[in-house]
N, C-alpha and C positions, 0 to 999 in steps of 0.2 A: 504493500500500500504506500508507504511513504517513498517508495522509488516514484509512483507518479509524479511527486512535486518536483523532480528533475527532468522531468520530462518538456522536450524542446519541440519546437514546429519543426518538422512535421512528420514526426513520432505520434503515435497514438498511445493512449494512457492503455494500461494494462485494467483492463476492468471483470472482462469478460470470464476468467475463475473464479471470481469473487463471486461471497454470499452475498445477497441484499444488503444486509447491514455493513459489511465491509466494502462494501462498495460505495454507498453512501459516504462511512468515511471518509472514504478514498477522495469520490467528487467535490464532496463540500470541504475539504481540506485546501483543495486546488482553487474552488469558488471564493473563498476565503480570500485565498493569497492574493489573486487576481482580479478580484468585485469588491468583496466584502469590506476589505480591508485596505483598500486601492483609493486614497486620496485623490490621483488623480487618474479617476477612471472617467477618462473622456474622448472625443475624437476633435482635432482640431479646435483644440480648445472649448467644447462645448462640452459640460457636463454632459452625462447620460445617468439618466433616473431610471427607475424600473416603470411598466405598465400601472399606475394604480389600480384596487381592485379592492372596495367592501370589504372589512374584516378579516383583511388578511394583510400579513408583513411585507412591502414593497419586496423585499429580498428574497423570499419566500417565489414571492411572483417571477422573480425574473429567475432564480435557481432553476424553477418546473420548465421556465420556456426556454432553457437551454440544455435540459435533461429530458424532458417529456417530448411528445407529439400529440397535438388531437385524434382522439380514433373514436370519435363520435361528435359531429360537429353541429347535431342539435343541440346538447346537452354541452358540450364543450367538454364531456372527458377528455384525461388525456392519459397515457400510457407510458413509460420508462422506454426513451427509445436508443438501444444502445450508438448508434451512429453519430448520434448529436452527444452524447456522452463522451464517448474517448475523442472527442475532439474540443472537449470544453477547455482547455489550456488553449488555444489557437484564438480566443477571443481577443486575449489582452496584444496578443503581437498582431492582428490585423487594426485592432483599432488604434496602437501607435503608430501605425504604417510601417516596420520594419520590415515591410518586400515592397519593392517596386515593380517589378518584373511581372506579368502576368496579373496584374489589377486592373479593375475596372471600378470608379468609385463615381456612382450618379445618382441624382434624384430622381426620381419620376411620380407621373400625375394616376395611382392606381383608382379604384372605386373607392376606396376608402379615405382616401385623401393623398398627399404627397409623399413618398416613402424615400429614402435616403437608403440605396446599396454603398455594400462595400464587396464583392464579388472576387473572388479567387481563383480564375480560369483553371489554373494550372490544377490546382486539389478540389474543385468545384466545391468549394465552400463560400457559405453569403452569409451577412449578417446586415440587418434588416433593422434601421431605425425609422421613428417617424420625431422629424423636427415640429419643435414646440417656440415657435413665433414667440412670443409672450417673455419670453426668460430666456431666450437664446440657449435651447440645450436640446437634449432628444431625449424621446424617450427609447429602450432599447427594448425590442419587439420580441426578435428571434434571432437565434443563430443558428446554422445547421448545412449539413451535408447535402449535396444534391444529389439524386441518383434518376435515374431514367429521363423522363421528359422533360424534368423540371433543368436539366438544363438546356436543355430549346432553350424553354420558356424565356427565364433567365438572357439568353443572349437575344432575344425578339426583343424584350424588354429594353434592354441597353441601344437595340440601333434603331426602334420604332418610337420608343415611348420615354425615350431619355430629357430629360427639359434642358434648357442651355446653362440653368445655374446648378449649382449646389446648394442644397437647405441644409 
């Protein structure tokens, strides 16, 4: 377990022997090191706040939407998805920007308002803010793995529906 907090991009954290609870460990150790406890967890100088959500710990909130997925999107369950897991280390070094190479970093105009990529060609990994006008910050949505279509998607995105600035 504590080998994960050495764990460098783009390495994947050893998760997958672990029981439940040593896993957890494991993740919220790393969450810790790199959210929790990360003064300045920002991109480009903007703060990044967790989702708000009723009765529940901002931290709490943004932990699930970096370890979970929804697998019921009436109800908004969500499930333990290991993919977005062994990549939860990979957050703090995209949103310092320590690769150049193979990014792709845009806003765009989705249904749900403007969303701010930061897109990782090479490892197909995104993480997904929405800028907060008001306070100059973001709030951070989701981080995670692409697999199958979703990276079309992803690159349609960037050369159809990209806006000229950044938020």
């Amino acid at each position: 377990m504590p080998l994960n907090q050495i764990k460098k991009y783009n390495s994947l954290l050893d998760i997958a022997g672990l029981s439940i609870r040593e896993r957890e460990i494991s993740l919220k150790a790393v969450f810790k090191r790199d959210v929790a406890d990360n003064t300045s967890f920002k991109f480009r100088a903007k703060q990044i706040q967790p989702t708000p959500k009723e009765g529940q710990l901002n931290l709490d909130i943004l932990y699930a939407h970096l370890t979970t997925v929804v697998t019921d999107k009436k109800t908004r369950k969500r499930e333990y998805d290991i993919h977005r897991s062994k990549r939860l280390h990979w957050l703090k070094h995209h949103l310092e920007e320590k690769q150049k190479e193979g990014m792709l970093v845009f806003s765009a105009k989705d249904k749900d308002g403007i969303r701010t990529y930061i897109y990782d060609a090479t490892e197909y990994y995104v993480i997904v803010l929405e800028p907060l006008r008001k306070v100059d910050a973001y709030y951070l949505l989701s981080a995670y793995h692409l697999r199958g279509r979703d990276k079309e998607k992803i690159a349609k995105k960037y050369k159809r529906r990209r806006l000229p600035d950044l938020y």
